[in-house]
N, C-alpha and C positions, 0 to 999 in steps of 0.2 A: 644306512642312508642318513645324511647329515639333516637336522630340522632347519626350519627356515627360519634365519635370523628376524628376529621384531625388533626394528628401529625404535630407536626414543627419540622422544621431542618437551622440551620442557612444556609448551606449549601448543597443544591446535585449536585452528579456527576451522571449523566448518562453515562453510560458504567463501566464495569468492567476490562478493559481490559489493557495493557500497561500503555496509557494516563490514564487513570481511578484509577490506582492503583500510576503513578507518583505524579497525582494529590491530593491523599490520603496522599500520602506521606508526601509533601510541604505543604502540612494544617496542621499535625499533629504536623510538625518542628515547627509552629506560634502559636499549640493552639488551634485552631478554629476548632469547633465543627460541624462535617457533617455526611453527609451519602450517600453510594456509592449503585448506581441500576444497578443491571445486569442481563438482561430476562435467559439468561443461566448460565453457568458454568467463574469463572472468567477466562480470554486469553485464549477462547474457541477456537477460532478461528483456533489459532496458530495449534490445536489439531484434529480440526472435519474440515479445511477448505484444508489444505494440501496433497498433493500427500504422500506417503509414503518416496521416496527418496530425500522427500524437502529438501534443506540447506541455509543458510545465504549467499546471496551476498557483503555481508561486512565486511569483518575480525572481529572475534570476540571480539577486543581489542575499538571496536564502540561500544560495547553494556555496555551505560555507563547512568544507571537508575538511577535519585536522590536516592543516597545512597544504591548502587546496581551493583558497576561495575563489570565487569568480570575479575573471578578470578582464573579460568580456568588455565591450563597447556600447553593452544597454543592458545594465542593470535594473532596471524595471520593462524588462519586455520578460518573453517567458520563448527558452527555447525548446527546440522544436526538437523531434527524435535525435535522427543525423549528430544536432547538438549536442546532445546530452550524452550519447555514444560517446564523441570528441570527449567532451568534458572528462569523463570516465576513463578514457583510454588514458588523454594527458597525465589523469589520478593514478594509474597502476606504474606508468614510465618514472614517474616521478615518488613513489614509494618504493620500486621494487621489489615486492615482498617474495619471502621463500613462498613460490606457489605454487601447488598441484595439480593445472591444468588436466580437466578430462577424467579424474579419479575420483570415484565415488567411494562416500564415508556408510558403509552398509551397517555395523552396528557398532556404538559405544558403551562398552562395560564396565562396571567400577571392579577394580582389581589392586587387593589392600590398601595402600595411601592413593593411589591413582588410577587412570584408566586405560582399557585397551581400546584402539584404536583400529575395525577391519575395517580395509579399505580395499577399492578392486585391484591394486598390484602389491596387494599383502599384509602383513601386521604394523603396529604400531603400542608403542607405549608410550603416555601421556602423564605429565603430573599436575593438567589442567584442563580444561576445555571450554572454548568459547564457541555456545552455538550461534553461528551470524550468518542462516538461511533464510532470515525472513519469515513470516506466519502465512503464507499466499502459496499454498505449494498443490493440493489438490483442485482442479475445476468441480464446479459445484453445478452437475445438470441433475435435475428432479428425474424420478422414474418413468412418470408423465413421459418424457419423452422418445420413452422406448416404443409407442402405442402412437407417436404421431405416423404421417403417411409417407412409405418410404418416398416418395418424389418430392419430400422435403428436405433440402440441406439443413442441417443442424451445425451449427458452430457454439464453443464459445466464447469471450470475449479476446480471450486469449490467442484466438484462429483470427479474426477477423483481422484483414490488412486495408480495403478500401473499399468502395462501390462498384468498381469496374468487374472485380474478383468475384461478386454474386451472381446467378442467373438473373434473367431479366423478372420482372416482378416485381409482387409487395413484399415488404419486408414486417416481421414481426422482432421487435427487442423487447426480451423479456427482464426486466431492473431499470428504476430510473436513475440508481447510484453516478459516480464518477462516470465509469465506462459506459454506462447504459444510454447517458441520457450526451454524453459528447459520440457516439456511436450514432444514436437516432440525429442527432445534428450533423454528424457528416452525411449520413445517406439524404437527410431531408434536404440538405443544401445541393445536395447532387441529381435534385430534381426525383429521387423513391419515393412511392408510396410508404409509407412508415408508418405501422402501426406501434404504441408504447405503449405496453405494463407497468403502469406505474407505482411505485412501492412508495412506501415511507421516508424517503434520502431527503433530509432538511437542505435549502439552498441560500446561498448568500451570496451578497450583491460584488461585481467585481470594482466596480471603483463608488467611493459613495464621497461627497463633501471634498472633492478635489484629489482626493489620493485612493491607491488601491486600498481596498478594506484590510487587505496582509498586513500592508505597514502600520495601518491605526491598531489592527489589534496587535504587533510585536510593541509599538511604544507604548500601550498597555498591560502586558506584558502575561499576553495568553501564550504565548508558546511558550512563555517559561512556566507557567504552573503548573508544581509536581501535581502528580493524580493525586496522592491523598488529600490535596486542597481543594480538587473540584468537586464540587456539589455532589455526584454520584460516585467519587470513588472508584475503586477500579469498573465498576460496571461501563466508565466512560467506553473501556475496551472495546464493548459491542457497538457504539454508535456507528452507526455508518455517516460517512464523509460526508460533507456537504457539497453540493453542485455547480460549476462553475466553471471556465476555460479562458484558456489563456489565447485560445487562435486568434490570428490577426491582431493582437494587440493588444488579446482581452476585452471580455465583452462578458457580459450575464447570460444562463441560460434560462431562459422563460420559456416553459411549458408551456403555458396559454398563450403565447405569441405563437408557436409552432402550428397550433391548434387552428390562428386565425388561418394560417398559412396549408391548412391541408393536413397535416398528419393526424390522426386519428388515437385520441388516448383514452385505454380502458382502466378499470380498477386491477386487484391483486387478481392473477392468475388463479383460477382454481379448480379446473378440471378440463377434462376431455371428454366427450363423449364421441364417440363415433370419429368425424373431421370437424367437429364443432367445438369449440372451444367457451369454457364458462368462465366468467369474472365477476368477483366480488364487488359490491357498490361502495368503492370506497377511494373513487377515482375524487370526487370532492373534497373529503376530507382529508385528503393525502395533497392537494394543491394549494387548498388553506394552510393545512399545518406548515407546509414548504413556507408560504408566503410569510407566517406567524414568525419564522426561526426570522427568514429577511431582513423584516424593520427590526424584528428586537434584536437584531446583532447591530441595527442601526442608529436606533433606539442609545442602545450602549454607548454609541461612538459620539450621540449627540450628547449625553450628561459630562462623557468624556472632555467631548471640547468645553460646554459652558464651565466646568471644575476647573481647566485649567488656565480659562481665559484665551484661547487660538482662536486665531482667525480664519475663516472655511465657509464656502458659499454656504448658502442657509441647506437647514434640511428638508427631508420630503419623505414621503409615505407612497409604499407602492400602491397604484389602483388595480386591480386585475385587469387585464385587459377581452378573457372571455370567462364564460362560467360556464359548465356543460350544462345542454340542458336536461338532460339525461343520461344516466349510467348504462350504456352495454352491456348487458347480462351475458351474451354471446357473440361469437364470431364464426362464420363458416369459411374457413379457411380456401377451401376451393370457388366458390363463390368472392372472396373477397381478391383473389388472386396471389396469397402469399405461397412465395417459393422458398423461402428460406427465413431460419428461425436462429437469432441470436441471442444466446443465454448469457444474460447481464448481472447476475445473481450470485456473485461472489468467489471466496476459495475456503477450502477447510485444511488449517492445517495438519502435516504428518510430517509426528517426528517419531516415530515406531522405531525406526531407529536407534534411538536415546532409550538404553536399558536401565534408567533411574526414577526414582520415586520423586517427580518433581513435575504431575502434571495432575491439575483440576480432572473434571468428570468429565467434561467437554472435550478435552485433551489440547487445552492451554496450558502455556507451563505456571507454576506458582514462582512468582520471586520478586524480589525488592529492591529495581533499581537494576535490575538482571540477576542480581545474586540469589541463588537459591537456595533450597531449606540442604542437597547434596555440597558438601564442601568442594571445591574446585569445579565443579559445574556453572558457568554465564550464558545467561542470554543479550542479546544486541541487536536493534534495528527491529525489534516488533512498536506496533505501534501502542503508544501511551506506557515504554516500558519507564520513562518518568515524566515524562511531560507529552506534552499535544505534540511537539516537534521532535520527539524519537524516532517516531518515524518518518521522517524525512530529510533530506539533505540538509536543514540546518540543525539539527540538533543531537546528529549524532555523532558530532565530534565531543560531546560534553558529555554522551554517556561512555564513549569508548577511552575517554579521558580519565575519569570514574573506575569503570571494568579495569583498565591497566594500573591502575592503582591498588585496586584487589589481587590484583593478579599477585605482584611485586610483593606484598603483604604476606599473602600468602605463600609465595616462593620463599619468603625469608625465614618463615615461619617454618616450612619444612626444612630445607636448612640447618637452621638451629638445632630442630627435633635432630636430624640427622648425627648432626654434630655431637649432639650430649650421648646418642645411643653409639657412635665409635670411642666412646672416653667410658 
């Protein structure tokens, strides 16, 4: 019985997806010969992982893809799902990349100078690998909710498509992150009881002194600063995002506005008892400190302008508009009439896959700029893998720009070796 041949590829990218396709891109600029895996559909995600009413938190004039910026008719609007699809789809017609639609990368091994590649329709041998899956790949639900009452829907963020799709009811969203707290805004606009968990997610303002806040801080030049210049270093990694949306034309998300308006917001989540639910008092202090990131991101933009001498409506300080008067220590779920529970609370990621020595305790990877301590092993598209804007449509055409410069380097470098060991 014949064995089954293992294909070579000078190069794979694991993922099909934004990074995956910039990555294609920037090889294809030098030359070099690869092949791109992707278990599903390319920038599936953007398609199967989003609410219906999703939109862009960054003006569309950031979404600037090697060789792919936007070109669009409102560079400062922010689009919407559908869009971003489009946008994405355009990107893959217009790169063409060697890609593996539907094939999943089950484990990469270092095997002498390079690596093996199983994938589900067979082997692979590599003299590179670019992993560009993203860090989002696990849903993150607490245990807690194995113990809630089965006549509860449980989703997480990642289920949720819109208001219509829930039973009738209150609704509980547990994170007031990105998705948490534009989630509790769609239902609350859609006339739901909305109860919110509100965690620690700093927010900032969407337009402040005439322009959006994005563009004051890119001519600043916070999404260009690498991590080892920010104040915390890689620690930045863990920050969670700041809060804010782009629907309708962008607009600020105010907690305490919601509040005036009926939705009901508690502290951290922190237990069950029975159908009763307990929470930490720390719904105040979690709406200040929100408030505190606000002006001093605002703060910033006003030293900014008097420094440079611009001109810009004057500035302003927000007021809160409610305070609780007290913290909810409980909720009785069947009493309150919540039918369904949406976990706003994150992903963890898995790369269990990747059989190399190139990941923290946590199971982040360790590297610099993507490159890691394994030779020929990159990472791409995590966020803060050199700047604030890695992870997002603008700035990772300058990491994959980067990675394909390693790459090339390194391709030469084996080469050579090669070379001097047939003489």
């Amino acid at each position: 019985m014949t064995a089954p041949t293992t294909r070579h590829v000078p190069v794979a990218i694991i993922g099909g997806g934004q990074s995956g396709l910039s990555m294609s891109w920037c090889l294809k600029q030098r030359g070099i010969a690869h092949l791109a895996f992707e278990k599903r559909k390319a920038a599936h995600s953007w398609s199967t992982q989003r609410w219906d009413s999703f939109c862009l938190v960054t003006p569309n004039w950031q979404c600037q893809l090697p060789g792919h910026p936007y070109a669009g008719s409102d560079p400062d609007g922010f689009m919407q799902k559908h869009e971003i699809v489009a946008y994405l789809e355009a990107y893959k017609a217009k790169v063409d990349p060697p890609l593996r639609e539907g094939v999943s990368v089950d484990r990469v091994a270092r095997a002498g100078a390079g690596f093996t590649v199983s994938t589900s329709e067979g082997d692979y041998s590599a003299d590179q690998v670019v992993v560009a899956s993203g860090g989002y790949h696990l849903p993150i639900i607490p245990r807690m909710a194995e113990r809630l009452p089965g006549t509860i829907l449980q989703l997480h963020s990642e289920q949720y498509r819109n208001p219509a799709s829930l039973p009738e009811g209150a609704v509980l969203v547990v994170g007031s992150g990105q998705s948490g707290s534009q989630i509790a805004e769609d239902l609350h606009l859609a006339g739901r009881q909305v109860h919110l968990a509100v965690g620690d997610a700093p927010r900032c303002a969407r337009f402040y002194r005439g322009r959006d806040v994005v563009t004051w801080l890119s001519d600043m030049g916070y999404y260009d600063m690498p991590v080892e210049k920010h104040p915390l270093r890689e620690g930045v990694r863990d920050n969670t995002n700041h809060y804010v949306t782009g629907r309708d034309g962008g607009r600020d998300i105010d907690l305490r506005k919601f509040a005036t308006g009926g939705m009901k917001l508690h502290g951290l989540l922190d237990g069950l008892d029975g159908a009763t639910l307990r929470f930490r008092p720390t719904l105040k202090a979690a709406l200040d400190g929100a408030d505190k990131v606000y002006n001093g991101i605002n703060a910033t933009i006003d030293k900014w302008i008097a420094e440079k001498g611009l001109s810009a409506p004057p500035p302003s300080v927000y007021v809160p508009v409610w305070e609780p008067d007290e913290e909810s220590a409980t909720l009785d779920l069947e009493a309150a009439g919540i039918t369904t529970v949406i976990w706003c609370i994150g992903f963890q990621p898995d790369f269990r896959w990747l059989d190399a020595p190139v990941f923290n305790g946590g199971g982040h990877p360790v590297h610099y700029r993507g490159i890691t301590g394994v030779a020929g092993v990159y990472f791409l598209g995590l966020p803060w893998l050199h700047s604030w804007g890695s992870g997002r449509f603008s700035g990772v055409a300058r990491d994959a720009q980067f990675l394909a410069e390693q790459v090339e380097l390194r391709m030469n470098a084996l080469a050579e070796q090669n070379g001097r060991s047939a003489t």
